[in-house]
ROSE-902902 format. One line per 5 residues: their letters; for each residue x, y, z of N, C-alpha, C. Coordinates in pm, whole numbers, plus 50000, padded with zeros to 5 digits. Layout:
N
a = X/Y/Z/X/Y/Z/X/Y/Z ~ ...
***
This chain:
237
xxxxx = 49054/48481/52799/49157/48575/52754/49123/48715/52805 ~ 49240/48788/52876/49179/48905/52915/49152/49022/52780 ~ 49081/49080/52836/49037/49229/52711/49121/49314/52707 ~ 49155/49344/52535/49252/49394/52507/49167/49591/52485 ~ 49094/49573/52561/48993/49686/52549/48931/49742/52699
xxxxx = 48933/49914/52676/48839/49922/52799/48724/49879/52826 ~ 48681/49908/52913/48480/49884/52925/48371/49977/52918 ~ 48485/50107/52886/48365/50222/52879/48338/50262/52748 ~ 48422/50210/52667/48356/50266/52545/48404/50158/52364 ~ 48371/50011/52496/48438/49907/52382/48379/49887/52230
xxxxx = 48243/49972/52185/48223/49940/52039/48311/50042/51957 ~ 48331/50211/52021/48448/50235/52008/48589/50187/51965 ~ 48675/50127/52057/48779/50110/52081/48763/49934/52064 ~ 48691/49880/52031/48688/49747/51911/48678/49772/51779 ~ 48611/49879/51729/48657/49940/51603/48783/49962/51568
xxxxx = 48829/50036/51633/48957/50089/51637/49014/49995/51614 ~ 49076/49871/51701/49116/49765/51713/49118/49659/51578 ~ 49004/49672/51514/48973/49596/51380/49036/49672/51248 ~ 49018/49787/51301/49081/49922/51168/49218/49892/51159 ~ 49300/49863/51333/49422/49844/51312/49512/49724/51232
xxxxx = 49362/49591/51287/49466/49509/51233/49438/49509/51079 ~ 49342/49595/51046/49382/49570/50844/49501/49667/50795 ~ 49527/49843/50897/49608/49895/50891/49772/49801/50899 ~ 49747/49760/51012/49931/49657/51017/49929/49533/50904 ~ 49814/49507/50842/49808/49421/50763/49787/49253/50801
xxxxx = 49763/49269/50956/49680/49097/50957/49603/49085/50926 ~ 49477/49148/50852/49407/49090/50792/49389/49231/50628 ~ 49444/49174/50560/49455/49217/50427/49349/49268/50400 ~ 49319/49354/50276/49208/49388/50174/49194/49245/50108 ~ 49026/49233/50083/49044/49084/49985/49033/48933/50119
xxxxx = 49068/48970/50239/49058/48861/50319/48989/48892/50456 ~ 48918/48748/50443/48833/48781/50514/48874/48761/50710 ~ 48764/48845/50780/48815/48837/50935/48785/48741/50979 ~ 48806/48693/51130/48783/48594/51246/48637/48578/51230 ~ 48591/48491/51258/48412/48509/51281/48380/48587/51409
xxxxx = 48271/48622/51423/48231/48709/51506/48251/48650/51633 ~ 48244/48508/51679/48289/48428/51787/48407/48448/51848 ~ 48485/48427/51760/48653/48456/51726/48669/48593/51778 ~ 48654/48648/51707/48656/48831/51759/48634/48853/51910 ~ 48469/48805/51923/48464/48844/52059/48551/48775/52130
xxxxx = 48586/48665/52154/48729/48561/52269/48798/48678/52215 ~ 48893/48736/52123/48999/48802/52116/49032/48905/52157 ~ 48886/48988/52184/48850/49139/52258/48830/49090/52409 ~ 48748/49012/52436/48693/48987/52565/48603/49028/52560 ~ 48489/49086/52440/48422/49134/52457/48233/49059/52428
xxxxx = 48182/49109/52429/48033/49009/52354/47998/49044/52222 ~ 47919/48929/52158/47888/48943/52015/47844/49074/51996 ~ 47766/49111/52073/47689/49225/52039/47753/49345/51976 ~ 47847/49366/52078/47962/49445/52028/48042/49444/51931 ~ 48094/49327/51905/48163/49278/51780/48034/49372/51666
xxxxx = 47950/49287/51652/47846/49335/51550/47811/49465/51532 ~ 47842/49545/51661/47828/49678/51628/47945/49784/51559 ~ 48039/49708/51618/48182/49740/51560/48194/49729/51407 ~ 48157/49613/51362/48133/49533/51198/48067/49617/51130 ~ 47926/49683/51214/47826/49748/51108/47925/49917/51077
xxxxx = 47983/49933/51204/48027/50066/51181/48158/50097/51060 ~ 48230/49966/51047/48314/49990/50983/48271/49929/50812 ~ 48156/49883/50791/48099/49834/50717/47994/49958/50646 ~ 47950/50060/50713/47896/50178/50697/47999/50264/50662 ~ 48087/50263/50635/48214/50387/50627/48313/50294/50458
xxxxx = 48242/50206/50516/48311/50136/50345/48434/50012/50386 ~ 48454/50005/50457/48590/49914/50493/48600/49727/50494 ~ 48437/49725/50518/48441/49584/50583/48283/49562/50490 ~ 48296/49446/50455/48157/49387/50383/48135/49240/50457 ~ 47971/49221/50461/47952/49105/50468/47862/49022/50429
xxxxx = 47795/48878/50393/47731/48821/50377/47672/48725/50419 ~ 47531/48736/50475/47511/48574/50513/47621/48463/50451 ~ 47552/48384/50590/47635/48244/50538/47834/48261/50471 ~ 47842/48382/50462/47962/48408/50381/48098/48451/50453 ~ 48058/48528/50560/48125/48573/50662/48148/48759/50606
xxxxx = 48222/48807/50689/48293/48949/50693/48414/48974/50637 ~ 48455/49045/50534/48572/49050/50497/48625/49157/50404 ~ 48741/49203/50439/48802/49357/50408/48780/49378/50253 ~ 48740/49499/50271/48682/49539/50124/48826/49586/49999 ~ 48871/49547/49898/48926/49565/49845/49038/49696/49843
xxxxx = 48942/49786/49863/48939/49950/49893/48966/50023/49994 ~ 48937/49884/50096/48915/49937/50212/49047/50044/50301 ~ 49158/50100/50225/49256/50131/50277/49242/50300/50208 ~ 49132/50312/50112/49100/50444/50073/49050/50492/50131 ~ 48968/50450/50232/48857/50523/50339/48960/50587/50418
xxxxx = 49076/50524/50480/49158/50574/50587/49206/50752/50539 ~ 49208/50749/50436/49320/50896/50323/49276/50848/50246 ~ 49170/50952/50143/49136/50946/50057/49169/51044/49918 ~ 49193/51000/49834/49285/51119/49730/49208/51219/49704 ~ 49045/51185/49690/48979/51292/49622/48986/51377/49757
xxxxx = 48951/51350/49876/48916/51413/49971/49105/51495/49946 ~ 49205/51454/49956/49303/51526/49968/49328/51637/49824 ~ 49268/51619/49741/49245/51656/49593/49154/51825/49689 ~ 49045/51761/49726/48968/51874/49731/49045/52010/49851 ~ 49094/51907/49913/49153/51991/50044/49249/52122/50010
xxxxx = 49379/52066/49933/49472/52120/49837/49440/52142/49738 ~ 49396/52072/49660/49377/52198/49503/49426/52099/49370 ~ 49508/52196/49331/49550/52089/49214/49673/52027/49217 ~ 49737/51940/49218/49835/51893/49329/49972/51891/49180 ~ 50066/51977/49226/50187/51959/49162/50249/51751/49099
xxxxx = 50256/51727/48994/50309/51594/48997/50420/51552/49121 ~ 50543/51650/49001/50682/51665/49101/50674/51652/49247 ~ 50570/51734/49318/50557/51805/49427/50530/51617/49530 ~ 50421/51551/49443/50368/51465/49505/50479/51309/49456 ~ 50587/51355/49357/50668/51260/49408/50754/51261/49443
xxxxx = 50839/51385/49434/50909/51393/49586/50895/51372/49688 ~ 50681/51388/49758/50730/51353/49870/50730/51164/49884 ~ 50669/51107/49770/50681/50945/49773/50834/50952/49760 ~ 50933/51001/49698/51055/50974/49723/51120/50955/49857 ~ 51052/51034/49940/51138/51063/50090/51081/50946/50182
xxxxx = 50942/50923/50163/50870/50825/50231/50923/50685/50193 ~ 50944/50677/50040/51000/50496/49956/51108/50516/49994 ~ 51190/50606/50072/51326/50587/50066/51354/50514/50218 ~ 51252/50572/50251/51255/50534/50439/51208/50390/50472 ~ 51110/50409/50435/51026/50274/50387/51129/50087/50380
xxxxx = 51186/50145/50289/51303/50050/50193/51383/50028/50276 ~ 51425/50132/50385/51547/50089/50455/51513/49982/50601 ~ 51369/50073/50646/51259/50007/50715/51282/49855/50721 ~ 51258/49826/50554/51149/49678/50529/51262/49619/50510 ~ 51427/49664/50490/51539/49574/50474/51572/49513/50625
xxxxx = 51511/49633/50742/51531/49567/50851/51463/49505/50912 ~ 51278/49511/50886/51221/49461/50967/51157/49334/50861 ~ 51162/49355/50735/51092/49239/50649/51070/49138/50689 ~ 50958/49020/50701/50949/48881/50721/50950/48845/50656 ~ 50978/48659/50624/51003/48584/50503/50882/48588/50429
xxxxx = 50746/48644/50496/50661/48623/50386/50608/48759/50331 ~ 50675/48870/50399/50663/49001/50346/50754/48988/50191 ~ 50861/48913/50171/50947/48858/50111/50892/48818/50005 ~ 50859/48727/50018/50749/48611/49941/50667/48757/49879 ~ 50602/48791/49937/50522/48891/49854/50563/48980/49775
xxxxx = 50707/49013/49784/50738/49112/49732/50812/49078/49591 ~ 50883/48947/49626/50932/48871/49498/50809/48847/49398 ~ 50694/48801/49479/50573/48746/49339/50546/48860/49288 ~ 50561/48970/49335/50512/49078/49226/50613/49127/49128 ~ 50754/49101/49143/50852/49130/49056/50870/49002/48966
xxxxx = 50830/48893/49021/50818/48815/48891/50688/48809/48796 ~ 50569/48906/48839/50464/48948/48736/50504/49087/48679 ~ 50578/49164/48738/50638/49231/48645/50708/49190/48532 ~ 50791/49072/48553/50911/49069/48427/50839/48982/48340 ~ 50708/48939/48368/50618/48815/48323/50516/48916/48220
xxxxx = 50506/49031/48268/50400/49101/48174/50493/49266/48105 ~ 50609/49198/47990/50660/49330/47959/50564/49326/47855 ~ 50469/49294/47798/50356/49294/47663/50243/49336/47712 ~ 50227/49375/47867/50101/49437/47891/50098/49538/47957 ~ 50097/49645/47948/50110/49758/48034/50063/49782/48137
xxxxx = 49922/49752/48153/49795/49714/48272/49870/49635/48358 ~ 49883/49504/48307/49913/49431/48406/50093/49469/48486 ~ 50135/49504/48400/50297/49576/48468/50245/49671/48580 ~ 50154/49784/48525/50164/49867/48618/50063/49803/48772 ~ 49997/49744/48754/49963/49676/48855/50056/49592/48970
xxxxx = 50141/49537/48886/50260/49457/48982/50352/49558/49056 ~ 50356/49665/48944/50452/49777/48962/50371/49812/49115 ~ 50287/49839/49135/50241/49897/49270/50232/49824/49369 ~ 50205/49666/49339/50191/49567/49438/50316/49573/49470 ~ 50421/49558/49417/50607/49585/49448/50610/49650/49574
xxxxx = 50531/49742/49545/50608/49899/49655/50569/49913/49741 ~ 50400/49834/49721/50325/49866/49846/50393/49728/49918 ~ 50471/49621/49917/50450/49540/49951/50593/49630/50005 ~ 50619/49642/49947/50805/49688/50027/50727/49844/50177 ~ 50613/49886/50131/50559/49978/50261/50540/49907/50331
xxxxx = 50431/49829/50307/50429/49715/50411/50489/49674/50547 ~ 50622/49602/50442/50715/49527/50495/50820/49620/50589 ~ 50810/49773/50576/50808/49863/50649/50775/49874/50802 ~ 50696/49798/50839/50586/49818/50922/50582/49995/51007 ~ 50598/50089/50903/50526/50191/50994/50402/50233/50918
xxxxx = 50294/50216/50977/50143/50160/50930/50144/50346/50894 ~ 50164/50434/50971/50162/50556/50901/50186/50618/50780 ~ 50384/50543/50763/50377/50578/50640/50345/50507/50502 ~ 50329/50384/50591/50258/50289/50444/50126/50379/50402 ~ 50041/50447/50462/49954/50500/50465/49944/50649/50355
xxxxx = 50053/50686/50417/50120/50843/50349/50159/50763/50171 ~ 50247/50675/50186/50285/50591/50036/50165/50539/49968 ~ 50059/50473/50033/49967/50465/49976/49852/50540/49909 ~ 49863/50658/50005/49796/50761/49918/49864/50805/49831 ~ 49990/50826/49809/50074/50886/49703/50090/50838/49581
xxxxx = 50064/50636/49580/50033/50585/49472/49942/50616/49421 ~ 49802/50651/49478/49679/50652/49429/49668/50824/49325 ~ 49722/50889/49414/49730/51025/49344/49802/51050/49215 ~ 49935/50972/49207/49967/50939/49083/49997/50819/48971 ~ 49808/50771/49000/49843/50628/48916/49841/50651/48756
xxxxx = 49743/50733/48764/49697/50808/48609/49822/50835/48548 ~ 49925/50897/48593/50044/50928/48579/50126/50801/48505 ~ 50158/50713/48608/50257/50565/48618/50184/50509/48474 ~ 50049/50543/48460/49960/50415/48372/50058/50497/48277 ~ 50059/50611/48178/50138/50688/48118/50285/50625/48074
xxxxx = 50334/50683/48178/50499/50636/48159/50487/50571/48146 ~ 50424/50449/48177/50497/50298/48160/50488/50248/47988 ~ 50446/50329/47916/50413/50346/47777/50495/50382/47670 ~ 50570/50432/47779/50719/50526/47752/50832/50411/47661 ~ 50888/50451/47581/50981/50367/47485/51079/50289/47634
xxxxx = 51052/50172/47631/51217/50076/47702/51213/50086/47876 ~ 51069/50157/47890/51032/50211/48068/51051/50065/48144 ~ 51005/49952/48102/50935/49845/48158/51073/49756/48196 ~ 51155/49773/48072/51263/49693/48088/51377/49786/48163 ~ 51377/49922/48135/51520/50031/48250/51462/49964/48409
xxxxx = 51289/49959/48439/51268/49956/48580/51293/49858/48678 ~ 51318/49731/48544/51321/49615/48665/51424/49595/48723 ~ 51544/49616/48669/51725/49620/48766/51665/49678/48891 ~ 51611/49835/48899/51607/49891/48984/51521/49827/49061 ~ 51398/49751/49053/51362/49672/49133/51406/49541/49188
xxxxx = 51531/49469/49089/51586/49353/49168/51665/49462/49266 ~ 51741/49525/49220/51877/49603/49328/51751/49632/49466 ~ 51625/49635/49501/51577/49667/49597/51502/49564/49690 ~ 51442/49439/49585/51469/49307/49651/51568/49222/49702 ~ 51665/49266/49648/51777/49197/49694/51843/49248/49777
xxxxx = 51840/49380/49832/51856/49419/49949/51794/49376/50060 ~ 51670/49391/50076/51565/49368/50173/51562/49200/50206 ~ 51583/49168/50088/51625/48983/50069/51741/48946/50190 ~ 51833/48985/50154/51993/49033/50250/51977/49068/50380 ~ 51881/49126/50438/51868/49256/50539/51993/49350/50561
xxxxx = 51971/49424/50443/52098/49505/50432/52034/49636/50403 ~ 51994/49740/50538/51920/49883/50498/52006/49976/50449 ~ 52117/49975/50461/52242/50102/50394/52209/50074/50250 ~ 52235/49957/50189/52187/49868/50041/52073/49951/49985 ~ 51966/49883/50063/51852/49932/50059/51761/50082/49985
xxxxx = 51829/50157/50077/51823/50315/50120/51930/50360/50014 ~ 52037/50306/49958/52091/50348/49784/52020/50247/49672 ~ 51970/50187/49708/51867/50124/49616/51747/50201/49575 ~ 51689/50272/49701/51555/50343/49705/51589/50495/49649 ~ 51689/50539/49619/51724/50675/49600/51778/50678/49457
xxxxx = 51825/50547/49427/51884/50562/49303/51722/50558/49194 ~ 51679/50445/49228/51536/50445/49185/51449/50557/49165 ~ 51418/50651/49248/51406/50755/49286/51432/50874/49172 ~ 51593/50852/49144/51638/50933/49094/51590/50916/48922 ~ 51612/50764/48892/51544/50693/48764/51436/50749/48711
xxxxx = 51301/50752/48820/51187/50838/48847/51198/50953/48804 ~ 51279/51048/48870/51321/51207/48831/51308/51220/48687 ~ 51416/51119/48610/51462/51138/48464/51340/51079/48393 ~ 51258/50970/48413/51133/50917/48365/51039/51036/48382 ~ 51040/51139/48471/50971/51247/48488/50980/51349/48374
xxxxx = 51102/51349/48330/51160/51467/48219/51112/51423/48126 ~ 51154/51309/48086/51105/51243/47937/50938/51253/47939 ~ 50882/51228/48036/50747/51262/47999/50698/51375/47987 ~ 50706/51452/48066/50751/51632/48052/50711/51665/47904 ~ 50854/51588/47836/50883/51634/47681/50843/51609/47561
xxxxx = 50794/51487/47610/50697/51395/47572/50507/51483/47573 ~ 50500/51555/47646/50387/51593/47639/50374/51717/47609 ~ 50489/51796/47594/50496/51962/47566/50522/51929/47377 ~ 50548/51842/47360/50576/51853/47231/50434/51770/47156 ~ 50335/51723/47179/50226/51656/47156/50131/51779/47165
xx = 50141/51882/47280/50066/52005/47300/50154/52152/47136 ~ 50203/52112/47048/50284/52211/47004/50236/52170/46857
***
């Protein structure tokens, strides 16, 4: 197989190469890579390299491995890329509003994205997390967990690895937040319409759908924003 790599600077640019495919999502957080055999046929390159590539991205936090066990993407591994604290420290103290507006503009794009480019098993993924949503209205933890697997799965299914990237940091910055609201009197049960109306777009491949699916939601958000607002100025009084 020819090399999908130069020759001058392939532990480099085999890194790179490995970063990407957990970025596009062939090989997930939680799953593990090709064996090192595998890798090298796929680069053109030699073990050696592979292994140097492994340790580097394994030193930065991304990739773990174990004898006998193999190599495989670290849970986390998508925090190393944009990291909140590091963006925390950069900026300061970060407006709520500020930081979901801009997840509004990104989930809105996103949505219209993943109505056009979605695969049946981007699909598949995105339905199992809306049926652990409607499966856990008695647990808040576990809602808000599905609640994120939802969205990230709809970035995803996006495929622009950038802004899944930009959305993914934006979840992380306001999870503390989501854990909150979702606590909120009747939150669990107003959110899920708005999440069928956005599977069932993307279901369809219908991005006009979609993209008033992602805005109306959006807007839901806004007003879930107020109530908590009021909710917390009056607890401070």
């Amino acid at each position: 197989m020819p090399s999908r790599v130069s020759s001058s600077t392939l532990v480099d640019d085999v890194t790179d190469e490995i970063r990407q495919m957990i970025l596009t999502g062939e090989v997930e957080p939680g799953e593990f890579l090709p064996t090192r055999k595998e890798l090298a046929e796929q680069f053109g390159v030699g073990l050696s390299t592979i292994q140097e590539a492994i340790q580097a991205l394994s030193a930065v936090g991304m990739l773990e491995s174990r004898p006998g066990k193999g190599t495989w993407v670290r849970e986390d591994a998508l925090d190393v890329l944009i990291h909140p604290e590091a963006v925390r420290t950069r900026l300061g103290e970060l407006d709520l509003r500020k930081i979901y507006e801009a997840r509004g503009a990104i989930e809105v794009a996103l949505t219209k994205m993943a109505a056009q480019r979605a695969t049946g098993e981007d699909i598949d993924r995105i339905r199992e997390a809306m049926e652990r949503m409607e499966c856990s209205m008695d647990d808040d933890g576990a809602f808000v967990e599905a609640d994120l697997d939802f969205h990230l799965g709809v970035a995803r299914a996006g495929k622009n690895e950038l802004l899944e990237q930009f959305y993914h940091l934006s979840q992380r910055l306001i999870r503390e937040a989501i854990q909150e609201m979702v606590g909120l009197s009747g939150v669990k049960h107003e959110s899920i319409p708005y999440q069928r109306a956005i599977l069932a777009a993307i279901d369809q491949g219908d991005p006009g759908r979609a993209e008033e699916a992602a805005v109306e939601h959006m807007a839901y958000v806004d007003e879930l924003l107020d109530r908590w607002d009021n909710l917390r100025s009056n607890k401070k009084r």
